[in-house]
C-alpha angles and dihedrals in degrees: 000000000000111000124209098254084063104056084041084054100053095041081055092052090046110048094040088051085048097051099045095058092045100046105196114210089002100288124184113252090235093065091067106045086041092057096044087040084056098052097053097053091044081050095054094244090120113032121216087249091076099038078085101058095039083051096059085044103053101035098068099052088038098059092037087054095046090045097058085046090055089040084055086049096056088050087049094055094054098044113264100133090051086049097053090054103060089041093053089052098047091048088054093066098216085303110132089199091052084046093056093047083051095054097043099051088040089066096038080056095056093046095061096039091042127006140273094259097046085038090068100043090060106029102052091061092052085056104054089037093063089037089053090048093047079054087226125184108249089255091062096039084063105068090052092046106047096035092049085051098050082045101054086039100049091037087075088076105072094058117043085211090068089072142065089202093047088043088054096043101046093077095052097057096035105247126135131207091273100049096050096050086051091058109032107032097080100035092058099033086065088046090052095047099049090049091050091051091045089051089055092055100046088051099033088110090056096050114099109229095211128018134186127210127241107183100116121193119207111236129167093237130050117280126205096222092202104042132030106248143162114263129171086346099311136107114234133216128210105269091240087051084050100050090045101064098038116116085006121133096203097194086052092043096049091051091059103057095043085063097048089054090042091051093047093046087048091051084066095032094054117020085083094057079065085261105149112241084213082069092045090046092052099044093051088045087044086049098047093047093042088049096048079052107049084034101044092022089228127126135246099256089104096057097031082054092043096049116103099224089182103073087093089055104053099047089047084056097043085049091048092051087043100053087048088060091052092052094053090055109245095126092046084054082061099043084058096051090044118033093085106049091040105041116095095006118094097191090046089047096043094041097039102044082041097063104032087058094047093046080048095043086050088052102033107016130270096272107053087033091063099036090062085035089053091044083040084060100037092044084057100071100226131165113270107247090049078044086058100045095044093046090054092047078057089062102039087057090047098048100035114007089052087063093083086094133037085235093059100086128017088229088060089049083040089057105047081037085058094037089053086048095056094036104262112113114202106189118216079237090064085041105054095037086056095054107035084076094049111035116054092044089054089048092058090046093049092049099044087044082049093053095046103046085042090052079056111035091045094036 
């Protein structure tokens, strides 16, 4: 018999999940999972004892993930993003396909270097900024926006640093930075890349062939737009060449870079020496910020008001709602329906965690989906290579199986949120009916890929 905490439980779920995915007034996610978060430990469903241990799983993730957003920032504020565009554009050579291959590993760059979430945020407006400038009718713009989406979301699968869940969830199964590269790289690399060249096809119709741009500079001498040439005694650039390097301090800009790649690299090179990747995280952010301000001679007051401190907030909240659904048994009452088809099988464990979390990602969200997928494994007992494999499938299902709605991940809401700020209205409709020809397609791929590489690498 169901008792009452249970059904309390659940409303509380419920309503918190629902609230945070719609958002009234523009309220920040972290109200709503704070709230809800509040009201089970005042209620006794979590008890104090365990606010501790939620707390050491969720901080460091938490502070890794804020410190590459403030290292993004840092990149934004000297003109890194603006400088991508233009690039993009000029290495496209006027080819709307080769465009479209730019702005999709673009975000899948970001994505690694970054996160998804982060990824959106500054990706998307790369993306309408070089469709504005292309001056493209709102049926082209769209191949370039939604698959550059699917792309930044899905490419935080292959390293477990690109995002806050995976982070969470790493010390609990007992994988570190390296392992799970090992095992998950490969796997995910071939689902995103069948998505992204399902997503070509589908909107192969929509992709102008050719484009011309239209971004003009003023000059006081006559420009080719297509070629570089002499005129009245200069050399002149191409105009995208030219926009891009204006306002920039290339010493400055090249040094940045060098530590972001240095701070991620570390992340992999030292995480394993017992090194936490929170400190890592903090000293290449410190840096950054220590290096615009000795260089550009500005504060920090841009990137301390930018930051999305709450970030901490709101995956302490998730975890604590997460955990309160663990003590009132409903994931014991799915250990007990799954332990026995998925122990000791690792297709059974990659293809049946896949799709339940991304069946519950699609219905709650990615981040609480694959915290109580990540406490479901670990409550089975299973060995620990089946634990791995399952636990990846989890991801997998969180990162790419949960993009079958626009409420599976924040980064998705985050998008359309971005694109209705700057005109353009995606529907869930045009949304769904995209995706439901890619994705599932790219998760089976992923988790037989998974199964297979994992049959290899373990064995």
């Amino acid at each position: 018999m169901i008792d009452t905490e249970f059904i309390f439980m659940l409303i509380i779920f419920l309503m918190t999940v629902l609230f945070v995915m719609w958002r009234p007034f523009g309220m920040n996610e972290a109200v709503p999972s704070l709230i809800g978060a509040f009201v089970i430990i005042l209620i006794g469903i979590v008890p104090f004892s365990d606010i501790f241990e939620i707390l050491r799983i969720v901080s460091g993730a938490s502070i890794t993930i804020l410190s590459t957003i403030v290292m993004s920032l840092v990149l934004e504020s000297i003109g890194f993003f603006r400088w991508a565009a233009y690039n993009i554009l000029n290495k496209a050579n006027d080819s709307g396909i080769t465009l479209y291959w730019y702005t999709n590993l673009l975000c899948f760059t970001m994505t690694l270097f970054m996160n998804n979430d982060g990824s959106i945020l500054i990706t998307t407006p790369i993306i309408f900024h070089i469709v504005t400038i292309l001056k493209l009718k709102r049926h082209q713009k769209i191949p370039y926006l939604l698959s550059g989406a699917i792309t930044a979301t899905a490419s935080s699968a292959p390293i477990g640093v690109s995002n806050l869940a995976n982070l969470i969830a790493l010390k609990i199964v007992g994988l570190d930075l390296n392992a799970y590269a090992k095992l998950m790289f490969v796997p995910s690399m071939i689902g995103i890349f069948v998505i992204s060249v399902l997503l070509f096809f589908y909107f192969k119709q929509d992709i102008p062939k050719k484009f011309k741009v239209y971004h003009h500079i003023s000059t006081p001498f006559s420009i080719d737009y297509q070629t570089n040439r002499k005129s009245s005694g200069y050399t002149v650039q191409h105009p995208l060449v030219h926009a891009s390097q204006q306002g920039i301090d290339w010493s400055l800009f090249r040094l940045c870079i060098a530590i972001v790649v240095l701070v991620r690299g570390s992340l992999f090179a030292l995480s394993p020496l017992g090194i936490p990747m929170e400190l890592i995280g903090i000293i290449g952010a410190a840096a950054l910020i220590y290096i615009r301000r000795h260089k550009k001679r500005t504060g920090v007051l841009d990137i301390v008001m930018k930051t999305p401190w709450h970030i901490f907030v709101f995956a302490f909240s998730m975890y604590v709602i997460v955990y309160g659904l663990r003590n009132i048994g409903l994931t014991s009452i799915l250990v007990e329906m799954l332990r026995d088809t998925v122990s000791g099988n690792l297709l059974h464990a990659s293809l049946i965690m896949g799709v339940i979390i991304s069946v519950m990602s699609n219905l709650f969200n990615n981040l609480p989906s694959v915290m109580m997928g990540t406490l479901i494994i670990v409550d089975m007992g299973l060995d620990h290579q089946t634990m791995q494999v399952a636990y990846l499938a989890n991801v997998i299902g969180s990162d790419i199986g949960a993009l079958l709605t626009p409420m599976g991940t924040l980064a998705t809401l985050i998008w359309m949120y971005i694109l209705r700020k700057n005109g353009i209205y995606i529907s869930w409709g045009l949304y769904i009916k995209t995706v439901l020809m890619v994705i599932p397609i790219g998760l089976l791929v992923s988790l037989l890929s998974l199964y297979l590489w994992a049959q290899w690498v373990i064995f």
